[in-house]
N, C-alpha and C positions, 0 to 999 in steps of 0.2 A: 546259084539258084536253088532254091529250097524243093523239094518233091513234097508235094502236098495230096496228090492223088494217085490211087491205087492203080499201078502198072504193071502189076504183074498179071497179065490179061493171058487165057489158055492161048497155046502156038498150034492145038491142032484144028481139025475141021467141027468141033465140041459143039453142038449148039444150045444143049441143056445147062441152066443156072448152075454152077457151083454150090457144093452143099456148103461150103462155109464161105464169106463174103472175104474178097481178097486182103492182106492188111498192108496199108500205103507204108512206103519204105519210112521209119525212125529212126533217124541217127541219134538220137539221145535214150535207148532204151538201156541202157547203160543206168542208167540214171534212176531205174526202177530197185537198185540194189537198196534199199533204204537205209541202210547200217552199214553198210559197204563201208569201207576205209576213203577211198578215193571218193568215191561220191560226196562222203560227209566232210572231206576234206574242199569239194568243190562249193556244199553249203558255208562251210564257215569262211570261205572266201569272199563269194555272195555278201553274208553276213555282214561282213566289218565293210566292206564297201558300202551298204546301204546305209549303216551306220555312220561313217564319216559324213554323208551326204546330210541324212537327217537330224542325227543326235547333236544339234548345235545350241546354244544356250537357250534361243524361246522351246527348243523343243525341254529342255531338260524343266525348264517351269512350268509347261506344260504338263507333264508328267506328270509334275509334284502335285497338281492341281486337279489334275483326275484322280491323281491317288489319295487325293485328300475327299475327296465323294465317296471313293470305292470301301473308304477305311472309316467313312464317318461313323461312328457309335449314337446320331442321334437315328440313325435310319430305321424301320420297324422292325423288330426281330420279329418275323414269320414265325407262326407256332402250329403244332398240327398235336390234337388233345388225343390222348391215349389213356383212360380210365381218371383217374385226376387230375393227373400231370399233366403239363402243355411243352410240349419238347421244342428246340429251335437249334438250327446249326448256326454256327458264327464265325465270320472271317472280320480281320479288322488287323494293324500298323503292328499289333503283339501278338496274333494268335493268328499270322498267314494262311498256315493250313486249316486252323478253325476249332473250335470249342462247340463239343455235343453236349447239350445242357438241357434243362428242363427246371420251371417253377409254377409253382401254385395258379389261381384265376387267381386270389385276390390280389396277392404280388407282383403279377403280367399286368392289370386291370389300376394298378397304384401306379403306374407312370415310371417307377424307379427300382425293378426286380429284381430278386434275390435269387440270381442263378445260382442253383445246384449243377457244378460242373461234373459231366459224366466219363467225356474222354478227352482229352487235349493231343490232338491229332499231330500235332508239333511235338508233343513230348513222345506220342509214340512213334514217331518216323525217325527220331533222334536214337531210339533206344534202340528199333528194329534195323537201322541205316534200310528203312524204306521210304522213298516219296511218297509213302500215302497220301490216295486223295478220297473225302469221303464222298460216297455216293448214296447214303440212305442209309434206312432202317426199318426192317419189318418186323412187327409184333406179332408176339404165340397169343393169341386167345386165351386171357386165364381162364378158369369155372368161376361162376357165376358170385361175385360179392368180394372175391379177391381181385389185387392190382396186378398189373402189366409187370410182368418181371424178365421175362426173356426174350431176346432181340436178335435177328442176324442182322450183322452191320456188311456193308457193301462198300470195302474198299479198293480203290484202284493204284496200280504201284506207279503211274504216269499219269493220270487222269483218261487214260482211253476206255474204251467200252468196257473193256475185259476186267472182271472185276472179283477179289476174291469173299466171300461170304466166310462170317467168324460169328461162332452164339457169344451171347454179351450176354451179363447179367448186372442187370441197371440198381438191381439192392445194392449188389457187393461191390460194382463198378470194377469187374474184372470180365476180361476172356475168361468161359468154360474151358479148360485146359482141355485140349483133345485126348491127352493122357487117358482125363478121367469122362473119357465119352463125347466131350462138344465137339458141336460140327465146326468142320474146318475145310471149306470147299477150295480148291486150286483154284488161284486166276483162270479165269476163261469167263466167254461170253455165253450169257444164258439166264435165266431165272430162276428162283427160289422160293416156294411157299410152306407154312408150316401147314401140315397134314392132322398132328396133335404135338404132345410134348416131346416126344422121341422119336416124333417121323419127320422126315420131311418129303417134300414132292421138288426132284430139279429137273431141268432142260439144259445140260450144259457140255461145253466142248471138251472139259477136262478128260485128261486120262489117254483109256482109249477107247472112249466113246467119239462117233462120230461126227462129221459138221456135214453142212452145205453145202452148196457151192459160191452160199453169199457168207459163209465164215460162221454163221449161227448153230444153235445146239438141231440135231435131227431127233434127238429121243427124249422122253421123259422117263423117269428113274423113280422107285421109291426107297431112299434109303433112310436106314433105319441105325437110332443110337449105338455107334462104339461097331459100325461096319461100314466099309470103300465103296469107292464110285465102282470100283472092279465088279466085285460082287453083288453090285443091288440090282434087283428087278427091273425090269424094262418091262414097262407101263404103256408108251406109245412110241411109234416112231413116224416119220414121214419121208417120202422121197426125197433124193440128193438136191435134185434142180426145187423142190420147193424152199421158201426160205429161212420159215424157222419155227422148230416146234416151241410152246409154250404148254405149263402143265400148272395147276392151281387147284386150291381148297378153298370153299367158302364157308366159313367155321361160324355164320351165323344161327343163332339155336331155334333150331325149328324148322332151319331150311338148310341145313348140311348138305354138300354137293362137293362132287371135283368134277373139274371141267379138263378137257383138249384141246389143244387150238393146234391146227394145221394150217400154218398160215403160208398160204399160196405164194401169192408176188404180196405188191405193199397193196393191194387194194381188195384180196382176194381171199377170205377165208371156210375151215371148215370147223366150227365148235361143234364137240361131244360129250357127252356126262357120262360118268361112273353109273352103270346100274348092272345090278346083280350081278357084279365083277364083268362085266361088258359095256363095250362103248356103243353106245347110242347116239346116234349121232343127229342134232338140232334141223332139222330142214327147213334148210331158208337157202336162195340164191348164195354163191358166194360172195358175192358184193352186197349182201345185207350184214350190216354191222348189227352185233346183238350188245343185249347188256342185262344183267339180272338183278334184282332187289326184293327179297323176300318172296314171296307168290307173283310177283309183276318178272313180266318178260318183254323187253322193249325192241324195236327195230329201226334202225334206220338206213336206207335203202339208200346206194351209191347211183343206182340208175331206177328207173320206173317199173313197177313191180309190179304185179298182175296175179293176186288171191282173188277165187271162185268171183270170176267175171270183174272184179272191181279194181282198177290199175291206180296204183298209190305213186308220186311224184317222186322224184330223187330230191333227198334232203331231209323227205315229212320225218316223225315219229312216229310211230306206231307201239299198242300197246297189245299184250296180251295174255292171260292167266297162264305160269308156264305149264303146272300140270297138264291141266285141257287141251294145250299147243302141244305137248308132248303127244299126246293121247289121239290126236289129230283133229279136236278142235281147230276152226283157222275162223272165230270170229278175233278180228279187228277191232281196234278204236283207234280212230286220229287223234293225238295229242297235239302234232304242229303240221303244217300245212304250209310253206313255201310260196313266196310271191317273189313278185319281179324285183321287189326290193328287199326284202328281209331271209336272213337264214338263219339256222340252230346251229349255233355253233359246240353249244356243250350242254352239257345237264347234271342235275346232283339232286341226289337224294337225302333230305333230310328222316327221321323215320317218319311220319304220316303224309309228308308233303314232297313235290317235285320239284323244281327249281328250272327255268327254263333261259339260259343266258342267248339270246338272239344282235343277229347285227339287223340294224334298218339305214341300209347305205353306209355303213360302217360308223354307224353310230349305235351304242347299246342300246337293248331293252333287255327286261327281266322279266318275264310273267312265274305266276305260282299256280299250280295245280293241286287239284284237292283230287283223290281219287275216289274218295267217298262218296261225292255228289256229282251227280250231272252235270253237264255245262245247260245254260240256260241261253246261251247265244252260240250260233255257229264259231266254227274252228279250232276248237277241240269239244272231246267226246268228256272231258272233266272240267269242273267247274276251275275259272284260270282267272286270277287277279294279274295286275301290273302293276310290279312295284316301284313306287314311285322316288328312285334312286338315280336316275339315268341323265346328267345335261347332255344336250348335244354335242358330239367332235369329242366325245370322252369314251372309254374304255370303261366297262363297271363289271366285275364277275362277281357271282355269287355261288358257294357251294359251303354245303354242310359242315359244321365245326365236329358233331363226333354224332354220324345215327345210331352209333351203337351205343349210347349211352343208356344208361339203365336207368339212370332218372326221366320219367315219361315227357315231365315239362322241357328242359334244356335238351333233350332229342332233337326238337326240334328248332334250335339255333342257328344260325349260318352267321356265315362270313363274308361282308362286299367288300372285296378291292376296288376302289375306284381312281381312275387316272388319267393324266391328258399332257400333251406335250407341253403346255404351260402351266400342270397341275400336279404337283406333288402325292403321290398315292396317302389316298387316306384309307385305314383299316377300321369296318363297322361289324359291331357283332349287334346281332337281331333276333329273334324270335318271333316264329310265326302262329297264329293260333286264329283258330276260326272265330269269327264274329258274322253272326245270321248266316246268311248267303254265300258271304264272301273270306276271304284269308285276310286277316291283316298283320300285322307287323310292328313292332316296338323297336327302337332303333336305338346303338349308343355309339359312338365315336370312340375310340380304345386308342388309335395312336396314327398321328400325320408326321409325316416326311416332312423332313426342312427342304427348305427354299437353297438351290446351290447358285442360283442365278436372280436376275431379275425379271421373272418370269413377267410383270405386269410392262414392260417394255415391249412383250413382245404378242404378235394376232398370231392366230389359228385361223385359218380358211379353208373350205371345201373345195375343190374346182373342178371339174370334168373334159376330158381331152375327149378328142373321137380319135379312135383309131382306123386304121386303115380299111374293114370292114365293116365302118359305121355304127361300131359298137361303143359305148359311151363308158369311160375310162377314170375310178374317180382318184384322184391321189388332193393329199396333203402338204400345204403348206405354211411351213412356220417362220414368220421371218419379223422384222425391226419391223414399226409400226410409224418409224419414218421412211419405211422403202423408199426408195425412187423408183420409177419402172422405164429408166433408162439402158437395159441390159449390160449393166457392168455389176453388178453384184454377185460377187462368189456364191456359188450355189452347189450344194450337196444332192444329188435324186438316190435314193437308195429304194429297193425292191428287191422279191423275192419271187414269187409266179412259180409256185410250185407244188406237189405233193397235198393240196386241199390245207396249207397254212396261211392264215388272215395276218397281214399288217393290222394293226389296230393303233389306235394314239395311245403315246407311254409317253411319261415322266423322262427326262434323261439327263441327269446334272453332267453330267460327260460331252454329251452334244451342246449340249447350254454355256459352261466352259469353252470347248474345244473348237466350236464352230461359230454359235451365236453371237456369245459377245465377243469376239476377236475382232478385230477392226482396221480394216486396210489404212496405212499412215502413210504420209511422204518423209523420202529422203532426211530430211534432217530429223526424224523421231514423231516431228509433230503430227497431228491429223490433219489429213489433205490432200490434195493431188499424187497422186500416184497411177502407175498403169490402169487398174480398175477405175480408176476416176476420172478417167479423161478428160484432166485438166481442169475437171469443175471445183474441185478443193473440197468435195466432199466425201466425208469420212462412212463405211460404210462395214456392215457385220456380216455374217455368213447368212444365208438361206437352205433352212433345212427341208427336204419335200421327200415325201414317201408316196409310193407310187403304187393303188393297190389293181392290179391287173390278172388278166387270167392266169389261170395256172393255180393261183389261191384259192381261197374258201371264205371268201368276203361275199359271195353272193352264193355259197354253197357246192355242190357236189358239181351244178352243172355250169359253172364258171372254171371250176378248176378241170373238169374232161372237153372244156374247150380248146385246152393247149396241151393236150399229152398227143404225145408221142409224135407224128404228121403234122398235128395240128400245133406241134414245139412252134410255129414261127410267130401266134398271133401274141402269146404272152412277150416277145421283142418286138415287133409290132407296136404292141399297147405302151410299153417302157418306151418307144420311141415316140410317140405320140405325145406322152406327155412330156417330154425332153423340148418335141417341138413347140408345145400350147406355152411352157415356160418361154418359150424365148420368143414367139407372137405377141405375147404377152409383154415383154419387157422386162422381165423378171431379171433375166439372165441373157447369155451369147455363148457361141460354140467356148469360145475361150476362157468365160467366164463358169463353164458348167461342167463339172464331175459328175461321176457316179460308181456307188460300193457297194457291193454284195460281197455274201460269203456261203459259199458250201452249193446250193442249187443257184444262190443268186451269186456265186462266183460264177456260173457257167451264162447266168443273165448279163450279167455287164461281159464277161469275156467275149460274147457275140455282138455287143454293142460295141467292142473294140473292135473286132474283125469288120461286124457288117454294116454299123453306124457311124466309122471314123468322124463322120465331117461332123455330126453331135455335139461329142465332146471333146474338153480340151483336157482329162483326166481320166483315170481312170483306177479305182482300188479293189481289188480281186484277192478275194482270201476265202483259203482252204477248197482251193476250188474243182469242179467235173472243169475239163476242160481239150483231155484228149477222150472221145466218146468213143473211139473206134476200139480203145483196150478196157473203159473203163469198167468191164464186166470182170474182169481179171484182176483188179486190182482192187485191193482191202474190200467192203462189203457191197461193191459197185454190182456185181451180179444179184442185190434185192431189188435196186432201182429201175429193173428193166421193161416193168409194167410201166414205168411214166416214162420213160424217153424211146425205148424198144430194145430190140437185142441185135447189137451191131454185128455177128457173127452169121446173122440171116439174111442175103444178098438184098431181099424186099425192104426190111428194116433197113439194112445200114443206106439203103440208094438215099432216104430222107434224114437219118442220121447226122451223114456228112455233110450233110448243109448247115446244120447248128452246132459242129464240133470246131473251135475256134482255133484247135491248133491244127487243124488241115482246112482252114479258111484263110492263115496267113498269107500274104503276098506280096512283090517286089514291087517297090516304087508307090507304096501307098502313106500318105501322112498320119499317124497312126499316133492318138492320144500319148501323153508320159501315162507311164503303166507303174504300179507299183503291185507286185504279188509275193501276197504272205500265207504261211501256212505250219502246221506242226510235226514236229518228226513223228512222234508218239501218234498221230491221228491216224486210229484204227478203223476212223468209219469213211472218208473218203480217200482219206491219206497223204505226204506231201508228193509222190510222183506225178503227179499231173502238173502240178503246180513246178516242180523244179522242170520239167520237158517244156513248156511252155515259155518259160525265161531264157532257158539256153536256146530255143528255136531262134526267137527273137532278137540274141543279144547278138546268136548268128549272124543272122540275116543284117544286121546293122542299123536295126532300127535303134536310134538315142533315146535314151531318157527312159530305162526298162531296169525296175529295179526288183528284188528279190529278197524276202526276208522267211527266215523260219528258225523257230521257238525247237529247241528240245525236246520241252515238256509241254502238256497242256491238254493234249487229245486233240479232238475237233473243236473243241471249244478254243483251246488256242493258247491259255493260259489255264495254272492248275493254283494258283493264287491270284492276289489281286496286285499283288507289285507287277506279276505277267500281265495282267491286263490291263493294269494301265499303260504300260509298254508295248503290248500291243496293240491298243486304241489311240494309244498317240501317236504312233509311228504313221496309221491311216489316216488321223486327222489332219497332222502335219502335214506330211508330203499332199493330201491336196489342198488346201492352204497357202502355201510354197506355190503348188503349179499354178495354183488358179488366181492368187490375193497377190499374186509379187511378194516383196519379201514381208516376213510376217509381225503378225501386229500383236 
């Protein structure tokens, strides 16, 4: 019998709470050694066992088939414009780790470009025998009329958080030898900005500076050309239990600033500016997010905010001169204003105009702000167009191609991504420019995604569940446009319900492959009668459904503080709701319906497996929270304790233990095929959770509980794309397998 609840209860006559919450007995903490000998000897046992199960020949064409998407060279090389240059990283079948490159407008803009190769990431992992993985690049600010020439680049030696910083020089396309002065920051986790040519400003764990208690930098430094992290300055620091300090330059001319960020939990900050060698610190709530762009100071409030009599909604923007607000100015302007259906999801500053990317029931809109002019109709306080880029059931972002450009006209350019789960992302570059009253806009198409499927085979539908507190619940569904709504059709629900992140509709040749057009067959090869078919002889494809419920930021700040912490149950709640509407519906049946998260939506489906058995007939759980009673202890789980709470406090963990899925387990319950994956190297939730949870289970005797984990990869999972096609098929497959019978 497994101990799933905390027994070790005081023996004397005590009647006061415990100041730390008792911790239920673990027989697998064992298991937390991550590098350990034995333990890794228990993973690659795991390993090959999952292996033999899945890696059988449809899986191995599957593979080749996602990896033939992941490696396509027709897909758009993303570009982000740095003084002429348009720079873009690249992974593809010969350059795994990737190609840092950069070409002209006019040759990005010709359809067929003449990349200038910078760094070939593969040839320097080869020379350093390091797995670098690249994670970025930040630009020095040149003076004024010269080009971008000096870079730290941000590499990681596994793909995990921890990353080391190198100055690059994009003329000579070498590392600044540290020899002769470049910086050269140790792996560790933290941030980097250039202050001018020989400063920099970091926030990092190197050395012996020190961390968190969620693993993050506690200080900001300013260190200077051809001197150590030992010896440089300490600029700011923040307390242990807060999360994580941040420290930045804003090197735009006219409006120079360096900012502090004391960042509280994940929802929780304190920004301060540099003045006359003191920190001045920004008064706003801590849960007002701020944001700056030249004289504008922006807010957007997590909860409802209340300046001189006037209470502004959780969600709105808000606007305000930052001088004046320094100065204690506190006039306001609304720039967005939140309804029952719409929220701001992001914004971007082109130089004269705002860009405002909104969901309306999770479907995009785009409005433009002009700050110059008034608005002439209620709901913001600036004159606001809509740009007319947006079909319904699509995804469209817009944000600025480079505001720092010095040519006044292409200033103001932007970029729409636009996308939808039958819609290949199409890349629009635009310019906005006032005409009378209103902004308008000039638009050009620069480059569209191929087609990896038959997307015209297949419908997009809205649909809305209610859940259990008559909250109306909307998720998406992709499926054959010859459905039957018979409940035998293989059906995928995937969600997330977490930390104020939106599902939105995306493009995914992987799910298009891997799920859509796969198609239940009978027995002799042919299409027809098989388990899912019950006997009707018809042949049938996967159903894909995303499920956007609380916990997210689909309907803003206060859909997502409707399932934190206490209120964890309504975002499984809402994922079950729409599990049920599916199969009301005919869509699908317990045995015909999986569901896969990863990382927060690992801990979403792992209580769909504890608390919703009879649901599903699957289940894929990667990189997942899933023992909550230690996860504050392990890798950077002590930041996330503003959204689920702090297990260690008898109050918290009493409603904890109700959503931590491996002290949920129990005897003699029928318990989906589980398949959980995860990565050694993941720094940010880690695989302990994930391996205690398979050995609980494989324990207990529950069949059909399988176990997989990656080396390399970080939290992402894979640090190439050969890894991730391997590790997307290995999900696809096994439910496939549980759910289609044998596969098609």
């Amino acid at each position: 019998m497994t101990t799933t609840e905390a027994d070790q209860q005081p023996t004397s006559g005590h009647t006061s709470a415990p100041a730390t919450a008792p911790e239920p007995i673990d027989e697998n903490i064992w298991l937390e050694k991550i590098y350990g000998e034995e333990q890794l000897a228990w993973v690659r046992e795991q390993n090959a066992r999952t292996e033999d199960l899945l890696e059988d020949s449809d899986y191995a064409e599957l593979e080749e088939r996602v990896l033939e998407v992941l490696d396509s060279t027709d897909k758009i090389p993303m570009v982000g414009k740095h003084g002429s240059w348009y720079y873009n990283f690249w992974k593809d079948g010969k350059n795994p780790k990737g190609l840092w490159r950069r070409t002209s407008w006019d040759s990005y803009r010709s359809g067929s470009p003449e990349w200038d190769v910078l760094l070939d990431v593969d040839a320097l992992a080869a020379a350093e025998g390091e797995e670098w993985v690249f994670h970025g690049a930040d630009f020095l600010r040149p003076p004024a009329g010269e080009q971008h020439r000096l870079v730290l680049l941000a590499l990681s030696p596994d793909g995990g958080d921890a990353n080391r910083y190198r100055e690059f020089d994009v003329v000579s396309r070498t590392f600044v030898d540290s020899a002769d002065g470049g910086f050269d920051l140790p792996t560790a986790k933290g941030n980097v900005s250039w202050l001018d040519a020989d400063t920099l400003l970091v926030a990092t764990t190197a050395g012996e500076l020190p961390k968190t208690a969620s693993s993050y930098a506690r200080t900001g430094v300013i260190l200077r050309r051809g001197s150590t992290l030992g010896s440089a300055e300490r600029l700011f620091e923040i307390p242990e239990d807060h999360m994580m300090a941040l420290i930045s330059h804003d090197s735009t001319p006219g409006f120079e600033r360096t900012f502090a960020v004391d960042w509280i939990d994940f929802f929780n900050r304190q920004t301060s500016v540099l003045r006359d060698g003191a920190w001045l610190r920004i008064d706003v709530p801590t849960d007002v997010n701020l944001s700056l762009h030249r004289e504008w100071l922006l807010f957007r409030p997590q909860g409802d905010w209340t300046v001189n009599g006037t209470t502004y909604p959780a969600g709105s923007l808000l606007a305000a001169n930052f001088e004046n607000y320094l100065s204690g100015g506190r006039e306001l302007v609304v720039l967005f204003a939140p309804d029952s259906s719409t929220s701001l999801q992001s914004w971007s500053w082109t130089r004269n105009f705002l860009l405002l990317n909104l969901l309306r029931d999770v479907s995009s809109e785009i409005r433009v702000l002009d700050p110059s002019r008034p608005a002439s109709e209620s709901g913001s306080a600036w004159a606001s167009s809509v740009l007319d880029a947006c079909p319904p059931l699509h995804d469209v972002t817009a944000y600025a191609v480079d505001d720092e450009d010095e040519d006044q006209v292409s200033a103001d350019d932007f970029w729409l991504v636009a996308t939808g789960f039958t819609t290949p992302s199409t890349l629009t570059r635009g310019t906005l420019k006032r005409e009378g009253n209103t902004v308008g806009s000039t638009h050009e198409v620069i480059r569209s995604s191929p087609s990896f499927f038959d997307d015209s085979a297949y419908e997009v539908q809205q649909h809305f569940a209610v859940s259990e507190d008559g909250t109306r619940v909307p998720y998406f569904q992709v499926a054959s446009r010859d459905l039957v709504l018979d409940g035998q059709n293989p059906t995928q629900l995937s969600g997330y319900g977490g930390f104020e992140i939106s599902r939105t509709p995306a493009y995914s040749g992987t799910i298009g492959r891997a799920w859509l057009e796969r198609r239940t067959v009978g027995p002799s090869g042919s299409e027809g009668a098989e388990g899912s078919d019950s006997g009707t002889g018809h042949s049938r494809g996967g159903v894909f459904v995303v499920a956007n419920i609380r916990g997210g930021g689909e309907y803003g700040p206060s859909w997502h503080r409707a399932a934190l912490k206490e209120k964890r149950h309504r975002a499984y709640e809402d994922f079950a709701a729409v599990a049920r509407h599916l199969i009301s519906r005919g869509v699908t049946s317990r045995e015909r319906l999986g569901c896969v998260g990863g990382s927060n939506g690992g801990l979403l489906v792992g209580n769909m497996l504890t608390q919703y058995p009879e649901l599903f007939g699957a289940v894929s759980c990667g990189v997942p929270l899933l023992d909550m009673r230690r996860y504050t202890k392990l890798s950077a789980g002590h930041s996330w304790i503003a959204e689920y709470g702090d297990p260690d406090n008898p109050e918290d963990w009493h409603f904890i233990r109700t959503f931590s899925p491996y002290h949920l387990l129990r005897d003699g319950v029928d318990y989906p095929e589980t398949f959980i994956w995860t990565a050694t190297s993941d720094d940010r939730v880690g695989p302990v959770q994930a391996r205690k949870m398979a050995a609980r289970m494989q324990a207990m005797g529950i069949p059909n509980i399988w176990y997989h984990e990656a080396l390399e990869g970080g939290h992402a999972g894979a640090s190439d794309n050969r890894q991730a096609a391997a590790l997307q098929s290995r999900s696809q497959h096994f439910l496939w397998r549980a759910l289609a019978g044998r596969a098609g």
